[in-house]
N, C-alpha and C positions, 0 to 999 in steps of 0.2 A: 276896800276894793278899788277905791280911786288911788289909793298910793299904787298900789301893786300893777293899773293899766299906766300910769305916770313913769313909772319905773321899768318898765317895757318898752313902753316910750321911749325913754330916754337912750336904752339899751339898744334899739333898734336904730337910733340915730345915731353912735359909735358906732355901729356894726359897717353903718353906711359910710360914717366918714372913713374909714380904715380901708373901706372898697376903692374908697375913690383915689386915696393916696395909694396904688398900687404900684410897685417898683418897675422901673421901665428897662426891660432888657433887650440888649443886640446882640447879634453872632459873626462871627469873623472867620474866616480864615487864617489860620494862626501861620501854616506850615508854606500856604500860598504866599506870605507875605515875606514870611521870613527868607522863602528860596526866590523872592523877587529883587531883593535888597541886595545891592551891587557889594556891600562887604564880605556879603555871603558867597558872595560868584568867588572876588576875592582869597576870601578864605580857603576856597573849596581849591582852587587851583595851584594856592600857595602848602596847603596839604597834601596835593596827587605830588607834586614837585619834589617834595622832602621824602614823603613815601616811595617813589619811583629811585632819588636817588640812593637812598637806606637799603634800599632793595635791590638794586644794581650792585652794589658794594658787596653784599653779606650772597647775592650769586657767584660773585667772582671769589669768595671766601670757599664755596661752597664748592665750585669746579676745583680750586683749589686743593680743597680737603681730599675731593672722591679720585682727584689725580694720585695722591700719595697713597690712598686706600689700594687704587686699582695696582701699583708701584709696587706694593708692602705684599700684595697677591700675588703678582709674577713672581720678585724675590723672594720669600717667604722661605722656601721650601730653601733657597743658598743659605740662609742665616743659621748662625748657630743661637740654640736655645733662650742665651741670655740677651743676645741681641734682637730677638724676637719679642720678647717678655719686655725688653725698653722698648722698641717699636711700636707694638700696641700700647705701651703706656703713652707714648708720647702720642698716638693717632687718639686715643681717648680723651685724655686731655685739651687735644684741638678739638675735639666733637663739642664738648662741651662748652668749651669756649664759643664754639657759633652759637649751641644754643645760646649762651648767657646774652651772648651778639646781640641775637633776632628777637630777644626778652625784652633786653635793653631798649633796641630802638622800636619795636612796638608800644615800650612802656612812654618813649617820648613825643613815639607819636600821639598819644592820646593829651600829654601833658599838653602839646601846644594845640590841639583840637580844643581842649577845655581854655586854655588861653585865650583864645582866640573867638570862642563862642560867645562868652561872658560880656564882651561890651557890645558886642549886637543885639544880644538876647536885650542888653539894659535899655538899648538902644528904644527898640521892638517895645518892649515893657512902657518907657517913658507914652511912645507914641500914641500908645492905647490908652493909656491913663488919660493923657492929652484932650484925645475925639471924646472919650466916656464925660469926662468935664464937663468939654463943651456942647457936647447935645443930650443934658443930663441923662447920660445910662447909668447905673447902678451898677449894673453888671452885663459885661461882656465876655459871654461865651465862645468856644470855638467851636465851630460850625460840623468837624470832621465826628466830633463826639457826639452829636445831635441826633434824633430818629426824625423827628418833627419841627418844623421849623418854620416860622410862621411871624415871627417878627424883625425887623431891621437888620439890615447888615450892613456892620460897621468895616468891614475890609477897604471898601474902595475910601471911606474916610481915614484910615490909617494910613494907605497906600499914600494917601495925599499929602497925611500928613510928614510922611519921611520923602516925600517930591517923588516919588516911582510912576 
């Protein structure tokens, strides 16, 4: 019987040191930080730039096209058969070429959006690591995903940490 309260004992004093070493967590602001940080303003304006111009170009491709459409319509009816049958092939053919256009520079747009996100993001990433270090967190959550919220926030110490 004395092993068995001994052994309870002992059980119960684990149980309590395991309470006491409890992991210490903060929450942050992830998206607040990130849209605070002057690379990201950067970013953001160095993408409307490239999108506005890609976009001005493939409009004026576009007025372009629906000129010779509206053209191909009026004359249409002068044409003989065979010159009809080339005409639409050749107005199809530029159709498709804007699509492939407006494919393309969507497709670039993203490449330099991900370009571009990747060393802020490491940026962002480092900083957090950083604050978690130094005022031992375990783990820093972000705050947007949370229902409850109830201990430390680490945002204004990140914020600090990147000088915002």
């Amino acid at each position: 019987m004395k092993k068995l309260s001994v052994l309870f004992a002992a059980v119960m004093m684990l149980m309590t040191a395991g309470a006491v070493s409890a992991q210490k967590v903060a929450s942050m602001d992830y998206e607040a930080v990130l849209s605070a940080m002057p690379e990201t303003k950067k970013m953001t304006t160095d993408l409307d730039t490239f999108s506005k111009t890609k976009g001005d170009e493939l409009n004026k491709q576009a007025e372009s096209f629906q000129k010779e459409v509206q053209q191909y319509q009026a004359e249409g009816a002068k044409l003989t058969e065979a010159q009809r049958t080339a005409k639409e092939g050749e107005l199809q053919k530029k159709q498709q070429n804007l699509q492939q256009l407006q494919q393309t520079a969507q497709n670039d747009l993203a490449q330099r959006r991900d370009a571009a996100v990747k060393p802020i993001i490491e940026k962002l990433n480092n900083a957090v690591a950083k604050v978690a270090k130094a005022n031992g967190f375990d783990f820093i959550i972000d705050s947007t995903a949370l229902i409850y919220k109830g201990g430390p926030d680490a945002t204004p110490m990140v914020k600090k940490e990147l000088g915002l």
